[in-house]
C-alpha angles and dihedrals in degrees: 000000000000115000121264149336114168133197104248122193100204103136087243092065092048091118092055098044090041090050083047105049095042076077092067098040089059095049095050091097096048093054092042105127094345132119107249149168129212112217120211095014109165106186098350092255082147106029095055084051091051086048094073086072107026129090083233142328141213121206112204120195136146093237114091085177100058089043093060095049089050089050090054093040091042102030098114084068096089084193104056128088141175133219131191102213123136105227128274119059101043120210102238124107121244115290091001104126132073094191132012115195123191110174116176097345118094089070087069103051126073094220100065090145094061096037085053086048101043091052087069092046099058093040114092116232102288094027120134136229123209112187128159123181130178110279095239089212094069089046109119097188143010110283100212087203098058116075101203124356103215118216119215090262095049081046095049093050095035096051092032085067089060110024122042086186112062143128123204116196132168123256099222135179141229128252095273092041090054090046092054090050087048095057089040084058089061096054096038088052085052094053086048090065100068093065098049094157082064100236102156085073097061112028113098113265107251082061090067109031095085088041092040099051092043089049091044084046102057092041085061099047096053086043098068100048089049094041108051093192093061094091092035100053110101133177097285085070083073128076138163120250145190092193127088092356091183081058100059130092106226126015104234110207128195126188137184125196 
């Protein structure tokens, strides 16, 4: 896993907290009364939020560090646990979940395969797995902190090996969400220029990620004073759809055992 990329709240990184987090609200009625597991949690920002409707929850993530802070910030939720493990395998017993969720973090582990595979293992027959991962067509750049960007067709083959009942849809945005990313395209296309030789694409990753998050900083930051609906645009700006699947931000899968 490549360490490490970090939800921040700052209000010039709305778009990316708000596409993140659509993910949880739809999967609000999937976790309700079940017994589930978050996958990639980081500080529990979303599972807190699941285990409002869950019979109880399990976030999983590498960082011990980042664990013991979410227990302190989320220990009034009696139904909610963490859990250190680096994935796969995961540390759940056969049949035992009712849901998985997985939202923005395959892209970051080498064994996609086996994560893909043990998911099944742990759900229960029935259980369901969410997962959403960046839509490697609508990429502009590298991401040193994402080993491999699927794109719909490398989801389709990969998942088809494990689940015979699945749905892939394609996590899209409203007028005002695809006009943010426009103008981020254009930043991002500027900053591209000063590597001509295109070395981001080939220099090892821990190379990148100081230089990648300030330069993704600063084009955020310019971003919200000149698009005055970066800081406006909510969940509801995002919606799952079937049409046009290379055009859409994020590939939404869901699996049943």
């Amino acid at each position: 896993m490549h360490d490490r990329e970090r939800p921040s709240f700052e209000d010039s990184n709305n778009v990316t907290v708000k596409r993140c987090f659509f993910a949880y609200e739809f999967a609000a009625s999937f976790v309700k009364d079940n017994v589930c597991a978050d996958i990639g949690c980081a500080d529990g920002y979303g599972t807190q939020y699941l285990a409002q409707f869950a019979k109880t929850i399990t976030g999983v993530d590498y960082s011990e560090a980042t664990l013991e802070a979410a227990r302190k910030k989320h220990a009034d939720k009696t139904n909610l646990t963490f859990i250190s493990a680096k994935v796969p395998p995961l540390p759940f017993e056969d049949n035992s979940l009712d849901v998985v969720t997985a939202f923005q973090f395959i892209e970051h582990i080498h064994n996609r395969k086996g994560f893909i595979q043990d998911v099944k293992r742990v759900l229960k027959p029935g259980g369901v797995f969410l997962c959403s991962t960046p839509n490697n067509k609508m990429s502009i750049a590298r991401n040193p902190f994402h080993v491999h960007e699927y794109t719909f067709d490398e989801m389709k083959q990969e998942v088809a090996a494990v689940f015979s009942n699945f749905d892939l849809r394609g996590v899209q945005g409203s007028e005002r969400v695809n006009t943010y990313y426009a103008d981020y395209a254009r930043w991002a296309k500027k900053m591209l220029r000063l590597d001509p030789l295109g070395l981001h694409k080939i220099l090892p990753a821990a190379w990148l990620t100081v230089p990648y998050n300030w330069i993704t900083s600063v084009m955020r930051k310019n971003l919200k004073e000149q698009n005055d609906a970066t800081t406006a645009i909510t969940t509801h700006d995002f919606f799952l759809t079937n049409s046009q699947l290379d055009e859409t931000w994020d590939i939404f899968l869901t699996a049943k055992k």
